[in-house]
MIMI-679096 format. One record per residue (C-alpha): x, y, z; residue in one letter. Coordinates in pm, whole numbers, padded with zeros to 5 digits, always signed. Layout:
<rs>
XYZA;...
</rs>
This chain:
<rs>
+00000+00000+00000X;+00155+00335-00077X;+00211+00617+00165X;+00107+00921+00084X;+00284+01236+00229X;+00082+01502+00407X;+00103+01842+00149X;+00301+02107+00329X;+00043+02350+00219X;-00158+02194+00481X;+00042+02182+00697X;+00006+02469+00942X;+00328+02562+01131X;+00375+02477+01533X;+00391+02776+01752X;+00013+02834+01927X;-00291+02925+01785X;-00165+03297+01661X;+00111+03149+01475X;-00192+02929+01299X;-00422+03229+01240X;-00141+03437+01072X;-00060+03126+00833X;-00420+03052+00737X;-00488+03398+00740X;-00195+03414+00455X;-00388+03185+00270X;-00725+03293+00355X;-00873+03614+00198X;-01181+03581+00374X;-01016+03599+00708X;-00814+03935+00582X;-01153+04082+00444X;-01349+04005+00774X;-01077+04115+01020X;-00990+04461+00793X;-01324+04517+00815X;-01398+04439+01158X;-01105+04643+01242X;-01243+04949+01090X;-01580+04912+01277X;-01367+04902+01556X;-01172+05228+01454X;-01477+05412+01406X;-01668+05310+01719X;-01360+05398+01881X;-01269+05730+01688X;-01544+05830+01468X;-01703+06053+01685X;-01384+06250+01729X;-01377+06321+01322X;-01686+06336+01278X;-01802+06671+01079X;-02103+06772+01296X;-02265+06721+01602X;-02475+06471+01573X;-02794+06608+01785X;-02747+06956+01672X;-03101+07112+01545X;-03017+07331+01228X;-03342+07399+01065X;-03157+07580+00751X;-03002+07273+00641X;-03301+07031+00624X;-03333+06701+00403X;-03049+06786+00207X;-02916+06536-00034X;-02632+06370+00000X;-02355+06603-00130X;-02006+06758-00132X;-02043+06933+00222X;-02306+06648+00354X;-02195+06281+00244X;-02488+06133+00367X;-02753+06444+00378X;-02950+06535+00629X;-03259+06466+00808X;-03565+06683+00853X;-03428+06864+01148X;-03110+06921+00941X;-02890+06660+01164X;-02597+06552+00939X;-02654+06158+00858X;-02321+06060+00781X;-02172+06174+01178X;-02517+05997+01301X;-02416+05706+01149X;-02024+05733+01306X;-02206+05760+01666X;-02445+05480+01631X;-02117+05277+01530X;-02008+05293+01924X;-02346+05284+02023X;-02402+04901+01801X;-02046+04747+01870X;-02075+04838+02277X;-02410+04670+02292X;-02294+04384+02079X;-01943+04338+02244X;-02075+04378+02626X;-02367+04213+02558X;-02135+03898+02360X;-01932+03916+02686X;-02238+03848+02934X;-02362+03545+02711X;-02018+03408+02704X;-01913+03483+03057X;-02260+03297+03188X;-02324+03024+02904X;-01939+02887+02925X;-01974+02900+03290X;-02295+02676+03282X;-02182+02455+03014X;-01861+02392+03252X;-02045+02285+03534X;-02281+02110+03322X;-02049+01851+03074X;-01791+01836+03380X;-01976+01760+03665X;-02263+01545+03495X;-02561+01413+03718X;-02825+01687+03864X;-02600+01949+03775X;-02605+01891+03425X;-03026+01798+03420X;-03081+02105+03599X;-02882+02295+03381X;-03000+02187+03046X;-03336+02193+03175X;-03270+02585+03208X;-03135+02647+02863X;-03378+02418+02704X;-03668+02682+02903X;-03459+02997+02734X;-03484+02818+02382X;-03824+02779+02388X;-03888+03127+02288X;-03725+03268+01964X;-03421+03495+02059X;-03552+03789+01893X;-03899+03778+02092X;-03763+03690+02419X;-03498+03998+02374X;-03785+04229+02328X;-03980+04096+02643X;-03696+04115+02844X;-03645+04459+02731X;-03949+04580+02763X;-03967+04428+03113X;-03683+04575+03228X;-03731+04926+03032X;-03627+05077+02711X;-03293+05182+02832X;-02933+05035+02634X;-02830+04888+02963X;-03147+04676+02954X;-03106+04578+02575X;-02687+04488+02661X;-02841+04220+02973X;-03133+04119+02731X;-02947+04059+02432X;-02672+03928+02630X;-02938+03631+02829X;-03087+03557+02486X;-02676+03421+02397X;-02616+03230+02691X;-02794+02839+02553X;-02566+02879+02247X;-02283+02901+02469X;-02353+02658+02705X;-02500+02366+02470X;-02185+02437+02269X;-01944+02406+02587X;-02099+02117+02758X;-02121+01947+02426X;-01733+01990+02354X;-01668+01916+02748X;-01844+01576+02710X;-01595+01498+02400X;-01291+01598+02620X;-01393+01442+02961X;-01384+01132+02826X;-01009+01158+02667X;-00730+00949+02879X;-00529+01238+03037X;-00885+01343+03186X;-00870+01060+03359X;-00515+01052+03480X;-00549+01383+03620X;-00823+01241+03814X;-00630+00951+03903X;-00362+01123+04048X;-00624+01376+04285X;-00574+01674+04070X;-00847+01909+04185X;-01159+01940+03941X;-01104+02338+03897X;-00777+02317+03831X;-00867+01997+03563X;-01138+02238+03352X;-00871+02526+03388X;-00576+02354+03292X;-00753+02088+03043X;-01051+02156+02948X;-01110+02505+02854X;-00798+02494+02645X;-00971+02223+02436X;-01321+02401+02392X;-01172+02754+02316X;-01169+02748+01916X;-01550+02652+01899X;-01626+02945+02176X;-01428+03225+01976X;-01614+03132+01656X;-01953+03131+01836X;-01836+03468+01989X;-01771+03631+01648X;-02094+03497+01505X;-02270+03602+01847X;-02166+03936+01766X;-02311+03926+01444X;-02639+03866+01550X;-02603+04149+01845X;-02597+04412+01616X;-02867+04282+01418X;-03049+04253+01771X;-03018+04574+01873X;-03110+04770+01563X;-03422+04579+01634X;-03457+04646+01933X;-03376+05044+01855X;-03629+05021+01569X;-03915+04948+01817X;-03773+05222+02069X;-03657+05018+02297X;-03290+05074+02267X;-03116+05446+02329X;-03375+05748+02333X;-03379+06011+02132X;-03213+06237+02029X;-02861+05965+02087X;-02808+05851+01759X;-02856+05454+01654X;-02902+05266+01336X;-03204+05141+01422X;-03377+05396+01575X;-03256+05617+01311X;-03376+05372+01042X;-03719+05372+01200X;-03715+05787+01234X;-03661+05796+00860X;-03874+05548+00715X;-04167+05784+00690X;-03950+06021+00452X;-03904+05712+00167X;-04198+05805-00014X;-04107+06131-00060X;-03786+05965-00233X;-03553+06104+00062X;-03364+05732+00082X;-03060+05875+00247X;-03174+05908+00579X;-03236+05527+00560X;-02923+05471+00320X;-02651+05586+00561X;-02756+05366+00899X;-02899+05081+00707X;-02579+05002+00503X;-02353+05044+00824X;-02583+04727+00981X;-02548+04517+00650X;-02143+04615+00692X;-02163+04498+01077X;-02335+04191+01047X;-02181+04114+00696X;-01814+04150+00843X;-01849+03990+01193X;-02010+03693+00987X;-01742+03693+00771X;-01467+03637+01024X;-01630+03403+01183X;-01670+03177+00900X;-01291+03240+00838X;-01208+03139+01193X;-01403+02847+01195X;-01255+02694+00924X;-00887+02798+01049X;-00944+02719+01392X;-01116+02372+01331X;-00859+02096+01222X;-01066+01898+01061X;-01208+02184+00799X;-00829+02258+00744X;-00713+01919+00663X;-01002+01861+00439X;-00913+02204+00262X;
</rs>
């Protein structure tokens, strides 16, 4: 039977995940596309409202639904607010929501699916029981309830958004926890009374990671989308704090008087959001998952 050698295109170099992610990114354009862009979200949530060319709440009834132009890139709405520096502050507003409220998922759903696939038994039936309760509901609808419970306020939509994450984190960690418990240095570890904390820090985690920061990328994703929703039925920042979806929904009454841009400029930063953060993730997965990579 002949032998065949493994391609050394495949063959990603040793040195830790970062070392893998800059050779695959190499080779990968998606992963370049999805991170530059991704990057320049981050820039302008970060820095946007520092350049941009007007304030963005400023009432300047001279300069009212103005096209898009040389002095107004994105016009103006019908209190003459410019739409393009709207659309740089409703940048930080989307990416905080979606990163804190990405963070609170992960931070309770990996915790959960821990305790869950590690410790087994009532732990795990209670636990599942739990997340199988949250999934009942789509995550859009039970966003908005928990929303409009708690009031329509963007800490309320970060902890609502965030709750609505945590069953995709923890079916994916206690699935992935299952796979590794049963491995042989699990056991040894056991064997030899190392503590159970120290086993999930030391062991386990490591071995889940690369599914978590894909689901965390495509978590974000749907965050954004999320809380444009939520800001399109008011229940997100209050006016006159600018946000894509609340600005969307402001504007939509002005599209049949053919004055698209105020929809234009805050509709086409979500698509770039989600489209970007999806991106990335794809590119991750299929860099940070061996088995994608060897089939590649």
């Amino acid at each position: 039977m002949t032998v065949l050698a493994p391609s050394p295109v495949l063959a990603a170099p040793r040195g830790g995940r970062l070392a893998a992610l800059r050779w695959f990114a190499a080779r990968n354009p998606r992963m370049l596309v999805g991170g530059a862009l991704v990057a320049v979200l981050l820039f302008v949530a970060l820095f946007g409202p520092l350049v941009a060319p007007y304030d963005p709440i400023k009432v300047d009834v001279s300069q009212t639904l103005i096209p898009p132009g040389a002095r107004h890139w994105l016009g103006t709405d019908d209190l003459g607010r410019d739409v393009f520096s709207r659309v740089l502050w409703g940048a930080r507003v989307s990416l905080s929501v979606g990163l804190i409220s990405v963070t609170i998922g992960f931070l309770l759903g990996v915790s959960i699916g821990l305790l869950a696939g590690y410790l087994g038994g009532t732990v795990d039936l209670i636990a599942m029981r739990g997340i199988d309760a949250l999934l009942a509901f789509p995550a859009l609808v039970l966003a908005i309830a928990i929303t409009a419970a708690l009031g329509p306020q963007i800490q309320n939509a970060m902890i609502a958004i965030g709750i609505v994450a945590v069953p995709g984190y923890a079916r994916l960690t206690r699935g992935q926890v299952l796979s590794v418990r049963a491995r042989e240095y699990i056991t040894a570890a056991r064997t030899i009374g190392v503590t159970p904390f120290w086993i999930v820090a030391r062991h386990v985690f490591p071995n889940v990671v690369n599914a978590l920061i894909v689901q965390a990328t495509l978590a974000t994703a749907f965050a954004i989308l999320a809380e444009a929703a939520l800001s399109f039925l008011g229940l997100g920042p209050q006016p006159p704090y600018p946000s894509w979806g609340q600005d969307i929904n402001y504007s939509q009454r002005y599209l049949a008087n053919l004055q698209w841009w105020m929809s234009a400029g805050p509709g086409i930063a979500i698509f770039v959001a989600v489209f970007a953060f999806n991106f990335l993730g794809d590119a991750l997965r299929d860099a940070l998952d061996p088995r994608l990579r060897r089939a590649g």
